[in-house]
DSSP file (Angstrom, degrees, kcal/mol; ACC not computed):
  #  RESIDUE AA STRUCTURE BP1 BP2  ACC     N-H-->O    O-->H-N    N-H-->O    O-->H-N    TCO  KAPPA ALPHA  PHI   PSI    X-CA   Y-CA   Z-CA
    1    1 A X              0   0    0      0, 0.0     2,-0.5     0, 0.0     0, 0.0   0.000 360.0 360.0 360.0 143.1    0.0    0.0    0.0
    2    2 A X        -     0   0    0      2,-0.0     2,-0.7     1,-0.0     0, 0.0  -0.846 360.0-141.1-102.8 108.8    1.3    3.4   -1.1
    3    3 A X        -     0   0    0     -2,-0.5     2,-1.6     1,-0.0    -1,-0.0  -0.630  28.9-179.9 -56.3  90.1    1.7    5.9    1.8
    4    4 A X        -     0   0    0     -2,-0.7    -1,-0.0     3,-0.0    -2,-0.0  -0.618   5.3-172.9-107.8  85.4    0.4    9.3   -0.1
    5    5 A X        -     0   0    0     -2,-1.6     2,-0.4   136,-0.1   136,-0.1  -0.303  26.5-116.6 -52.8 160.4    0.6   12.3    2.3
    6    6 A X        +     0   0    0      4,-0.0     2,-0.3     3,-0.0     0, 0.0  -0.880  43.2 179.7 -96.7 157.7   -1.1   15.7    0.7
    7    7 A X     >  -     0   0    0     -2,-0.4     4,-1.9    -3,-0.0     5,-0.2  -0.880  41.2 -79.7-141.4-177.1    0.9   18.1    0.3
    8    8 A X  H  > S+     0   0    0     -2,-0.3     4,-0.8     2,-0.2    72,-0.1   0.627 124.0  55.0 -33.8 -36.1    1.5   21.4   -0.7
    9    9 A X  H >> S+     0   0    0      2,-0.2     3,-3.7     1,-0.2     4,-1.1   0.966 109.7  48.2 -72.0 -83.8    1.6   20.6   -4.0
   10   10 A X  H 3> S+     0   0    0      1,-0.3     4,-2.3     2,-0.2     5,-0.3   0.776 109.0  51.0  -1.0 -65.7   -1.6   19.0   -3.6
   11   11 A X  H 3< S+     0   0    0     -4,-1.9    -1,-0.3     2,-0.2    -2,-0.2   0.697 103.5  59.7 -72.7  -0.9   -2.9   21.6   -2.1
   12   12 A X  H XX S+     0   0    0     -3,-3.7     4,-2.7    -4,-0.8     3,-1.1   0.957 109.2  45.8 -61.9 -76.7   -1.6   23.8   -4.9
   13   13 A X  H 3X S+     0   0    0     -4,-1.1     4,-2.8     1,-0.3    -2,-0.2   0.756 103.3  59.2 -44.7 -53.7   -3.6   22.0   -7.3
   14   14 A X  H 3X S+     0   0    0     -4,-2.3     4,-1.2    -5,-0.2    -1,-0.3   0.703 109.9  45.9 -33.3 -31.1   -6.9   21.7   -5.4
   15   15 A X  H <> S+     0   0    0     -3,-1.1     4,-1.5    -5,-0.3    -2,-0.3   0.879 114.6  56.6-109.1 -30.1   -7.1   25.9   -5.2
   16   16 A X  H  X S+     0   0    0     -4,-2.7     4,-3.5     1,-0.2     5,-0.2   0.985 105.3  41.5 -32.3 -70.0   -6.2   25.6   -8.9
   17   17 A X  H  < S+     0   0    0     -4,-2.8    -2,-0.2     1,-0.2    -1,-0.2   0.722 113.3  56.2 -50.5 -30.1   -8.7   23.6  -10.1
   18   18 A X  H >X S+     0   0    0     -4,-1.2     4,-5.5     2,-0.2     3,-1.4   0.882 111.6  47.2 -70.0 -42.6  -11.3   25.7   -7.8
   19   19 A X  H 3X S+     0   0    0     -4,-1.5     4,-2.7     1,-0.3     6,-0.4   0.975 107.1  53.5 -49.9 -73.5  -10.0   28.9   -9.7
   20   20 A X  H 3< S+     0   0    0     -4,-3.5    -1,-0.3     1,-0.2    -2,-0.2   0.357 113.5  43.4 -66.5  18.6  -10.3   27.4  -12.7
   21   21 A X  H <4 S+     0   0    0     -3,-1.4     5,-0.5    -5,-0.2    -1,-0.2   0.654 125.4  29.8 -76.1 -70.2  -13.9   26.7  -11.8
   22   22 A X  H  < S+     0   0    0     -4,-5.5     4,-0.2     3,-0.2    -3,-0.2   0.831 132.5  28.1 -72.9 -31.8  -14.8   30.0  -10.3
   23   23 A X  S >X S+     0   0    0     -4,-2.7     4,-2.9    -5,-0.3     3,-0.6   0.861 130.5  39.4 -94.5 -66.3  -12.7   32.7  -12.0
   24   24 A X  H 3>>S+     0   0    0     -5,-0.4     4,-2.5     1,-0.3     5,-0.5   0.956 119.2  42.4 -33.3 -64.1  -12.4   30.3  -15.8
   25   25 A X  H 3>5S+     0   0    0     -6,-0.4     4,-3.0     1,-0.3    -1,-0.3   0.812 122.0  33.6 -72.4 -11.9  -15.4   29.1  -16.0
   26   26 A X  H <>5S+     0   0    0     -3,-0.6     4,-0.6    -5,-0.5    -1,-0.3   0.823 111.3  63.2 -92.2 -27.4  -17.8   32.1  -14.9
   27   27 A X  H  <5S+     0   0    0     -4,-2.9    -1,-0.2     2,-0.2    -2,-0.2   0.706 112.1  30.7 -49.9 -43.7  -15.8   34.2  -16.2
   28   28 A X  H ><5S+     0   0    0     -4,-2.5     3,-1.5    -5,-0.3     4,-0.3   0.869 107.6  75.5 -63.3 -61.4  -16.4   32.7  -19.9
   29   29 A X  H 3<<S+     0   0    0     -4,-3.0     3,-0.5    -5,-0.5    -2,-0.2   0.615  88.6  47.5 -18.3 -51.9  -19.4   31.8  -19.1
   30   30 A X  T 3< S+     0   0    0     -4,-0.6    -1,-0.2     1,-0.2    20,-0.2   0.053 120.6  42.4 -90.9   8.2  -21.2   35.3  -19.2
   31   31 A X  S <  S+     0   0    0     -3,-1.5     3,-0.3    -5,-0.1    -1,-0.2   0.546  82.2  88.6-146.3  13.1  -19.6   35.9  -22.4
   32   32 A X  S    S+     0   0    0     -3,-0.5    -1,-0.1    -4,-0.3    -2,-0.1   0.318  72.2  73.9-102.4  42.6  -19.7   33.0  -24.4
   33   33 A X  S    S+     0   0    0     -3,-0.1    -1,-0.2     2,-0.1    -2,-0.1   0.504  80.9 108.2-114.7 -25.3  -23.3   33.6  -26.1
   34   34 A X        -     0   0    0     -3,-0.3     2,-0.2    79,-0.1     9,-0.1  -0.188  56.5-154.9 -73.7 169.6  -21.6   36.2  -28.1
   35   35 A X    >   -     0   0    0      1,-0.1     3,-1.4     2,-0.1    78,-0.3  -0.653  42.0-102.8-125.7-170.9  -20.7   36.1  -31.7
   36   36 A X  T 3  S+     0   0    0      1,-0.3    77,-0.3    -2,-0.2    78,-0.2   0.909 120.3  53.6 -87.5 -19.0  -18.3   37.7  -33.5
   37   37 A X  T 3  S+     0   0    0     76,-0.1    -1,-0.3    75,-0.1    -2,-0.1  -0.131  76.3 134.5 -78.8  43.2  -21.4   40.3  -34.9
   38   38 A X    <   -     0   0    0     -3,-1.4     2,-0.3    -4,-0.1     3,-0.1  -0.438  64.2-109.8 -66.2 178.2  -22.3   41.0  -31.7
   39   39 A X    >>  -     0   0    0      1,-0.1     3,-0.7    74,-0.0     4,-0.5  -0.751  27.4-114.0 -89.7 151.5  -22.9   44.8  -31.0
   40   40 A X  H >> S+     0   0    0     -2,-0.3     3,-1.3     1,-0.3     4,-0.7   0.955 113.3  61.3 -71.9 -27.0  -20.4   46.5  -29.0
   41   41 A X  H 3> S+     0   0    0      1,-0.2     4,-3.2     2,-0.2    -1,-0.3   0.956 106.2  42.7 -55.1 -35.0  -22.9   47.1  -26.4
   42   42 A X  H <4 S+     0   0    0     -3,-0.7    -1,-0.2     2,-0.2     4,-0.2   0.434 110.3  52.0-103.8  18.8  -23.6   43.5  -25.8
   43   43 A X  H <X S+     0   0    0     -3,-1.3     4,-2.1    -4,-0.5     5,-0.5   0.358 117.6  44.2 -95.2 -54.3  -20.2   42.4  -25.8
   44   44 A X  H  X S+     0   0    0     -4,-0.7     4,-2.3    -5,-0.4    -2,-0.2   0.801 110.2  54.5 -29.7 -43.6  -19.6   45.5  -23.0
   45   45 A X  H  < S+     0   0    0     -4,-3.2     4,-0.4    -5,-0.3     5,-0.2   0.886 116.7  39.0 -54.0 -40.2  -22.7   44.6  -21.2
   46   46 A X  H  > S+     0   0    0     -3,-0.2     4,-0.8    -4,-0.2    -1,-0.2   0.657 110.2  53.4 -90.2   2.5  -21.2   41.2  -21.0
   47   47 A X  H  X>S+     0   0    0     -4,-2.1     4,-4.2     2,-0.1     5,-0.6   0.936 107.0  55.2 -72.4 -45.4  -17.9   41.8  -20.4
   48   48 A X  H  <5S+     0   0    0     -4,-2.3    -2,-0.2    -5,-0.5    -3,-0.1   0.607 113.5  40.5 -69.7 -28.6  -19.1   44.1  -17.4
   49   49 A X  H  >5S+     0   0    0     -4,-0.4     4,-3.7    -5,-0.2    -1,-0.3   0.724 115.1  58.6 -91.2 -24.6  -21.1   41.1  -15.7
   50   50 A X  H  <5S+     0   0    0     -4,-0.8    -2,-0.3     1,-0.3    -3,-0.1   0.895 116.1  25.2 -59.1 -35.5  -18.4   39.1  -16.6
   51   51 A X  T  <5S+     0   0    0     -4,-4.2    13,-2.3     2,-0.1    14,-0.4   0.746 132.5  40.2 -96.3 -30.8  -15.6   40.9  -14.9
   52   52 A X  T  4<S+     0   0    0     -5,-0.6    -2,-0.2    11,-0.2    -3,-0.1   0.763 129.3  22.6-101.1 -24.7  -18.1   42.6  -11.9
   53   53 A X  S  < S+     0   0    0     -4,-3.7    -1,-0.2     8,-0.1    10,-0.2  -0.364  73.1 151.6-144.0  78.4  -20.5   39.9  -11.1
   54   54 A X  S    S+     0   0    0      8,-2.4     2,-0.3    -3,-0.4     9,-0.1   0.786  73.0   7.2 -72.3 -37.6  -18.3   37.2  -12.2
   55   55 A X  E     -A   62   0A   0      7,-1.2     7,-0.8    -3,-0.1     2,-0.5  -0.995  61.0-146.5-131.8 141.0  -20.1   34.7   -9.4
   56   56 A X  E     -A   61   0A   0     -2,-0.3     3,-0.3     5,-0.2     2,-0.2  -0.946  15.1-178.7-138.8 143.8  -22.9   35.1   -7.2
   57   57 A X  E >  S-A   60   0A   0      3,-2.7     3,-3.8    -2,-0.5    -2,-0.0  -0.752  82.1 -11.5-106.3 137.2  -22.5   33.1   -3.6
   58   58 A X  T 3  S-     0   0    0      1,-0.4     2,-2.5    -2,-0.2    -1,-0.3   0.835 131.1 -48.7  24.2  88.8  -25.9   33.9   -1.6
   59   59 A X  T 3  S+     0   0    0     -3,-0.3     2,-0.5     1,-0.1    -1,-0.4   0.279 118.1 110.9  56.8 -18.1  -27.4   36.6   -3.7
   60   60 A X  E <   -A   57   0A   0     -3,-3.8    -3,-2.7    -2,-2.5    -1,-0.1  -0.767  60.7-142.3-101.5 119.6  -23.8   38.6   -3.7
   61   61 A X  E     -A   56   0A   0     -2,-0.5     2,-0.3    -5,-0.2    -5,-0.2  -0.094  10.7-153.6 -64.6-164.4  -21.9   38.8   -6.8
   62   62 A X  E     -A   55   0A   0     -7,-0.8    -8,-2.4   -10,-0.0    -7,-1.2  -0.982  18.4-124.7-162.8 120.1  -18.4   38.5   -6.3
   63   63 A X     >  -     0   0    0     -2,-0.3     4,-3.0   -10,-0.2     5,-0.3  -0.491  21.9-106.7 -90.6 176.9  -16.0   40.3   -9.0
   64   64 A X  H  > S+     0   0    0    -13,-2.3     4,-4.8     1,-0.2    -1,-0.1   0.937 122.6  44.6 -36.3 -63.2  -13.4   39.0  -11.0
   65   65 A X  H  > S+     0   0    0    -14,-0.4     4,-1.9     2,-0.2     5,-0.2   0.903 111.6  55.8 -57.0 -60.1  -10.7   40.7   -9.0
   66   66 A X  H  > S+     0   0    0      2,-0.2     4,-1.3     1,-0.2    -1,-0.2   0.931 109.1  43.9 -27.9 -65.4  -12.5   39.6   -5.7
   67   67 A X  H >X S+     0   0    0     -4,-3.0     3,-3.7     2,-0.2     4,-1.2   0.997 116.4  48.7 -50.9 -63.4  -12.4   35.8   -6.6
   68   68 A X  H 3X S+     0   0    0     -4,-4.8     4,-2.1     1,-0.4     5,-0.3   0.860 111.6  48.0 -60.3 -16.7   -8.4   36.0   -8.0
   69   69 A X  H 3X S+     0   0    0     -4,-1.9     4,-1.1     1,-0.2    -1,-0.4   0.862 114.2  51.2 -94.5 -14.6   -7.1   38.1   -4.5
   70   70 A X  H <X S+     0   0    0     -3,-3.7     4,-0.9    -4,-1.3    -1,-0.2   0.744 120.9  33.4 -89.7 -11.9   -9.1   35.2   -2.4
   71   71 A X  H  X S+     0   0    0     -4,-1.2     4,-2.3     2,-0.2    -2,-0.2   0.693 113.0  55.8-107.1 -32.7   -7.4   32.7   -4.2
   72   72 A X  H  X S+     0   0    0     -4,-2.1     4,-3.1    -5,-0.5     5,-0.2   0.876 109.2  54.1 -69.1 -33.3   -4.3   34.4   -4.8
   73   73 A X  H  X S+     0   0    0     -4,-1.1     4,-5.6    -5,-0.3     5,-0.3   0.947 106.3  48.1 -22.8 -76.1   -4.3   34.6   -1.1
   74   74 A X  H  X S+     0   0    0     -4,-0.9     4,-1.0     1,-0.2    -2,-0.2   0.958 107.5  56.4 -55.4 -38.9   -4.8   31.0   -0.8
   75   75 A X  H >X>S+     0   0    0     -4,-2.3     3,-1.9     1,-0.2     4,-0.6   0.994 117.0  37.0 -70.8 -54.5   -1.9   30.3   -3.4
   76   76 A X  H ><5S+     0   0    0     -4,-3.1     3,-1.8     1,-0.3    -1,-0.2   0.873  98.5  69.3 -71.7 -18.6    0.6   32.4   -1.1
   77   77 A X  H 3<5S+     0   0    0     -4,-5.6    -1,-0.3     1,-0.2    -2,-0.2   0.582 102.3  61.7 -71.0 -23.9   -0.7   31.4    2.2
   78   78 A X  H <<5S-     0   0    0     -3,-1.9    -1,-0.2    -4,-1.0    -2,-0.2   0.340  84.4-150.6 -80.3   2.1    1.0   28.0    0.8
   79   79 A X  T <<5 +     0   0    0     -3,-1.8     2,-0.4    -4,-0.6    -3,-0.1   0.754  42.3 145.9  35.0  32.8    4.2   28.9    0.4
   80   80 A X      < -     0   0    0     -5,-0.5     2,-0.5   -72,-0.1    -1,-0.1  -0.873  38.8-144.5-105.9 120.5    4.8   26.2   -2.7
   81   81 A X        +     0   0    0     -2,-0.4     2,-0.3    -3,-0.1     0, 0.0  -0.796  27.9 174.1 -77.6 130.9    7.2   27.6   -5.3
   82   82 A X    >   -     0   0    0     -2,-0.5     3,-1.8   -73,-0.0     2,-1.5  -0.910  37.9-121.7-165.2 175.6    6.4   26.7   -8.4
   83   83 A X  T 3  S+     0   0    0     -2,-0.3    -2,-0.0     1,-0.3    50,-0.0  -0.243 106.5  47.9 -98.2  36.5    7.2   27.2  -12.3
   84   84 A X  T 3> S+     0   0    0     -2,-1.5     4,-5.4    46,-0.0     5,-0.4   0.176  78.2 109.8-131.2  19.8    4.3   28.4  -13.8
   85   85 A X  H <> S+     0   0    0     -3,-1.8     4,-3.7     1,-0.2     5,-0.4   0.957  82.1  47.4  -6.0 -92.9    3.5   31.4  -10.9
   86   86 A X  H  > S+     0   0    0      2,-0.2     4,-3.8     1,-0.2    -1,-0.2   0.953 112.7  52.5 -45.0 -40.9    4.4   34.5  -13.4
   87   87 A X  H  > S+     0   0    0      1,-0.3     4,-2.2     2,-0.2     5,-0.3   0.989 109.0  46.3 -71.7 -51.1    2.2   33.0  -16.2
   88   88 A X  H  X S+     0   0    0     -4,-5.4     4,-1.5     1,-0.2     5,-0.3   0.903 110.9  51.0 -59.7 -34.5   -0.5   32.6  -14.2
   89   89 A X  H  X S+     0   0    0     -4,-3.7     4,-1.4    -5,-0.4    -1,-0.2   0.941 113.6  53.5 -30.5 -63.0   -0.2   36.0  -12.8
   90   90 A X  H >X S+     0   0    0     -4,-3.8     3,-2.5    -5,-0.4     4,-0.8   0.980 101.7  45.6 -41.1 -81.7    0.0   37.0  -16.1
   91   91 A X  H >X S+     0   0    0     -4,-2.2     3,-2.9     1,-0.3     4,-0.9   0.933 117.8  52.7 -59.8 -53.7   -2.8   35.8  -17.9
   92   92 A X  H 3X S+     0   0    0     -4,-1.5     4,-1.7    -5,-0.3     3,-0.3   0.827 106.5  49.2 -14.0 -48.2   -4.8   37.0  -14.9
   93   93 A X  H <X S+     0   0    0     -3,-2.5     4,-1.5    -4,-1.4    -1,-0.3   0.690 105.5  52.6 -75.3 -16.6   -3.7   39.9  -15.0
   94   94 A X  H << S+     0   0    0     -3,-2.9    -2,-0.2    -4,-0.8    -1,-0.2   0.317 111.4  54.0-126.5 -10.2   -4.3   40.3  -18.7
   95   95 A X  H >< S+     0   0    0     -4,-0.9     3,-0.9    -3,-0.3     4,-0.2   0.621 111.8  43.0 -33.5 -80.2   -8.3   39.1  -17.7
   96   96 A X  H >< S+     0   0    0     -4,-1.7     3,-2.4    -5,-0.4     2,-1.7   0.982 103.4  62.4 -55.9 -70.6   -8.6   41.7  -15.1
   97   97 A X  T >< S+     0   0    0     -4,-1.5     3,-0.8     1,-0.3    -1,-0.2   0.580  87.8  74.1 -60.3   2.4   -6.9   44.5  -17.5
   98   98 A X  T X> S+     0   0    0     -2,-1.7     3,-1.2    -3,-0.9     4,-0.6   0.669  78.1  80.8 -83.0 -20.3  -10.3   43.6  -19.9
   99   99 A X  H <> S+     0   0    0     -3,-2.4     4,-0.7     1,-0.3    -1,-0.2   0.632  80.0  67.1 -45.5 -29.2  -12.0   45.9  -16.8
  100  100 A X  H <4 S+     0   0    0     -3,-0.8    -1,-0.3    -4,-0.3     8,-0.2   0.634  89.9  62.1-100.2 -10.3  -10.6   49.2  -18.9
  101  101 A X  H <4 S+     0   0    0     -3,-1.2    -1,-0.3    -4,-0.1    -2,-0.2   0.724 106.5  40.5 -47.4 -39.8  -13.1   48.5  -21.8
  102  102 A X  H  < S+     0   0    0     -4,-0.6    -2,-0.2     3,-0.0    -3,-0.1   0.665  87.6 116.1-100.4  -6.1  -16.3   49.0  -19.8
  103  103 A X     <  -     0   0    0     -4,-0.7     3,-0.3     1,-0.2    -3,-0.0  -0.353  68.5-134.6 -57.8 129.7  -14.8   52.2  -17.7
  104  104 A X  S    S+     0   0    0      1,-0.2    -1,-0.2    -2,-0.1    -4,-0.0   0.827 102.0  52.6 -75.7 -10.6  -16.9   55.1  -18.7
  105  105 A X  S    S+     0   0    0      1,-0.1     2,-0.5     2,-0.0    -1,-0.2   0.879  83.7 111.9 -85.4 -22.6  -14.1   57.3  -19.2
  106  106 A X        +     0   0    0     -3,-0.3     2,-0.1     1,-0.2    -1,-0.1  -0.167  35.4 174.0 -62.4  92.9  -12.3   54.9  -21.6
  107  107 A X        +     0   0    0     -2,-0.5    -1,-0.2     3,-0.0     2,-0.1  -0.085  38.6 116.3 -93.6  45.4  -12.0   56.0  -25.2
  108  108 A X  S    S-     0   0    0     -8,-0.2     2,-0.1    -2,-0.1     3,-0.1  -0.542  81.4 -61.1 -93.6 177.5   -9.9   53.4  -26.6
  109  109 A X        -     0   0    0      1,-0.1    -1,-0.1    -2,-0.1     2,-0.1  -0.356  61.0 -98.9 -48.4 134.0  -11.3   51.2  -29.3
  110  110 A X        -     0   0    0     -2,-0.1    -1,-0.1     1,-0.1   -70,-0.0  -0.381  44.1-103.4 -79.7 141.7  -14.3   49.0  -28.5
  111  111 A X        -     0   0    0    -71,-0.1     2,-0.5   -13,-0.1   -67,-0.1   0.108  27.9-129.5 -60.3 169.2  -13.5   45.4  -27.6
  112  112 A X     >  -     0   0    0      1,-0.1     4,-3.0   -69,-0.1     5,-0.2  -0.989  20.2-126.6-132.2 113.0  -14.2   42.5  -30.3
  113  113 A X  H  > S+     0   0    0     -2,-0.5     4,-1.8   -78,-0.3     5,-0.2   0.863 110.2  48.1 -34.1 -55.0  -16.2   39.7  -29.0
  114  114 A X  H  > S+     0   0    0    -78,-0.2     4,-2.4     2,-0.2    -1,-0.3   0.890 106.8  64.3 -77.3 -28.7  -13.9   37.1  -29.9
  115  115 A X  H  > S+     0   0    0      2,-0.2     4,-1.2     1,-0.1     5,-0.4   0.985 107.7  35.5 -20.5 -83.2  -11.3   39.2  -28.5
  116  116 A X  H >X S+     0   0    0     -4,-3.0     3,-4.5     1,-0.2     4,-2.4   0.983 111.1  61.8 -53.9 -52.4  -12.5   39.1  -25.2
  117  117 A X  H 3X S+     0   0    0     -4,-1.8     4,-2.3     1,-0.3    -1,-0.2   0.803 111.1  47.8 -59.7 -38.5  -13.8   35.2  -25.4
  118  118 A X  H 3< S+     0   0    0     -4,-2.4    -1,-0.3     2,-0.2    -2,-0.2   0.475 105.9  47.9 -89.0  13.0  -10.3   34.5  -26.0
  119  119 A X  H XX S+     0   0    0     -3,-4.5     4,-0.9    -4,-1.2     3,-0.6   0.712 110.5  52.3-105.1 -49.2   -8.9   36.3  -23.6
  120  120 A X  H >X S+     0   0    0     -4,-2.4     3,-2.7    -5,-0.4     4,-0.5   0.901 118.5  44.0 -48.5 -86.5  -11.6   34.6  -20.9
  121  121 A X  H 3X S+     0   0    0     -4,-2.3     4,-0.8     1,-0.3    -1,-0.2   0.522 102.8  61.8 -65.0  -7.8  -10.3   30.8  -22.5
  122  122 A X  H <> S+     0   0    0     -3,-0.6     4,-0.8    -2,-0.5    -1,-0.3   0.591 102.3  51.8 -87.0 -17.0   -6.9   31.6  -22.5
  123  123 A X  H <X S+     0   0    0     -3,-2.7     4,-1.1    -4,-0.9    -2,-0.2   0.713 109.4  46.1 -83.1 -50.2   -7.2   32.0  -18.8
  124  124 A X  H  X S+     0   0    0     -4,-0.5     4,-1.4     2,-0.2    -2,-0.2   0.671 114.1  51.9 -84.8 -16.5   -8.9   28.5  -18.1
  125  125 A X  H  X S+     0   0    0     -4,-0.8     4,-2.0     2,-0.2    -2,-0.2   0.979 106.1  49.3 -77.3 -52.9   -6.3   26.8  -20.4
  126  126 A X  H  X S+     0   0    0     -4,-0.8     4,-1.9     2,-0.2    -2,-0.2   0.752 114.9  47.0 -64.7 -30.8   -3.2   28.2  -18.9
  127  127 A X  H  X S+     0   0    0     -4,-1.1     4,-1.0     2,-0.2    -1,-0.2   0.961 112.8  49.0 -52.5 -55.1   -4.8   27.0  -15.3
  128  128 A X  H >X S+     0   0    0     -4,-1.4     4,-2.1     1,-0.2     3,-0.9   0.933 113.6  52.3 -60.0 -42.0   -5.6   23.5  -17.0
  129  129 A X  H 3X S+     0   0    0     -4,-2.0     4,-1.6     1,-0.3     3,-0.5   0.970 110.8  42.4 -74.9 -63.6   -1.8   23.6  -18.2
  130  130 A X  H 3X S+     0   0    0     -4,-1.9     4,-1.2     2,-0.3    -1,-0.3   0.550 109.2  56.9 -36.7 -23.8   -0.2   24.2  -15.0
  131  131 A X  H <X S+     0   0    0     -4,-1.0     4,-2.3    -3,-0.9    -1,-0.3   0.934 108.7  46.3 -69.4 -51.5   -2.3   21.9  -13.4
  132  132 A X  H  X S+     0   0    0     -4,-2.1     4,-1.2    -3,-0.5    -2,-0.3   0.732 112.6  53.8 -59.7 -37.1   -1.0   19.3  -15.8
  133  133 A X  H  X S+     0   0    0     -4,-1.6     4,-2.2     1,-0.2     3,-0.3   0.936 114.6  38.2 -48.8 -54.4    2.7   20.6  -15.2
  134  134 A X  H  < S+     0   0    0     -4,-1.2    -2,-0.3    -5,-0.2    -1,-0.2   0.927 113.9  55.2 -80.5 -30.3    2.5   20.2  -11.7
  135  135 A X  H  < S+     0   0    0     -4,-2.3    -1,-0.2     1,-0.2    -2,-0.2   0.730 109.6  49.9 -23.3 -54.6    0.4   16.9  -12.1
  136  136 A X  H  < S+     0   0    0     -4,-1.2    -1,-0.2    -3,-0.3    -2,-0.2   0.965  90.3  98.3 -65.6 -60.8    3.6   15.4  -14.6
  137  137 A X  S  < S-     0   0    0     -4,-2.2     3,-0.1     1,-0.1     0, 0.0  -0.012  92.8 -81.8 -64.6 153.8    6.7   16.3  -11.9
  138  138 A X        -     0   0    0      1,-0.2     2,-0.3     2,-0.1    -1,-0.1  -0.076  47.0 -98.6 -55.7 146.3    7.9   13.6   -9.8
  139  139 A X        -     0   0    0      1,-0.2    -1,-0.2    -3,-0.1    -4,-0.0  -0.535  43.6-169.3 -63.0 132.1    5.8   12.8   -6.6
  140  140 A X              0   0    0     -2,-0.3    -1,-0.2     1,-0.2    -2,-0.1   0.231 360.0 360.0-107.2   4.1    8.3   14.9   -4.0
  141  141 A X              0   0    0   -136,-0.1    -1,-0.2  -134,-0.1  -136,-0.1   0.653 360.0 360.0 -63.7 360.0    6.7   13.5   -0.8
């Protein structure tokens, strides 16, 4: 019988997969009914639940930003180094920065549905990939 402590790494992996539940998949979610004619109002409108009431836990959404600092939280509060850290930061980061489309002062060019949608999936694939990384490497218990 195979003694299998969890460990950090384990627990690494659990608060992935929960991310990539709560932040991926709701995050997509609310936006994948567009097409690539949507109008830019109803990609904004859904970018704008998508990023502000990205889940809601007993009648209170919960934003984007919200979800990733409780989780990011969780990720440091483990004190597990491991190699794909910056990317996920990144593509997170690069998730949240989709927040500066729906800002009322914001005169940049209006977002492109498939834009955004791939910027939402690009986020739950780099989770799935990391997972898989840390998943691959040798057991270190």
């Amino acid at each position: 019988m195979i003694d299998r402590r969890w460990t950090a790494k384990d627990e690494l992996i659990d608060i992935l997969l929960d991310l990539k539940h709560d932040l991926g998949k709701y995050l997509f979610l609310h936006l994948s009914h567009l097409t690539a004619d949507s109008p830019v109002e109803a990609t904004l409108e859904a970018l704008r639940v998508a990023l502000l009431e990205t889940r809601v836990v007993g009648g209170k959404p919960q934003s984007a930003a919200e979800i990733w600092q409780r989780y990011r939280q969780e990720i440091d509060a483990l004190n597990y180094s491991f190699n794909g850290r910056e990317r996920l930061n990144r593509v997170i980061e690069d998730a949240l920065a989709m927040h500066t489309f729906i800002q009322n002062d914001n005169a940049s060019r209006p977002p492109h549905a498939r834009e955004v949608q791939q910027i939402a999936r690009r986020l739950s694939e780099t989770i799935s990939e990391i997972i898989e990384a840390e998943n691959s490497e040798e057991y270190d218990g």
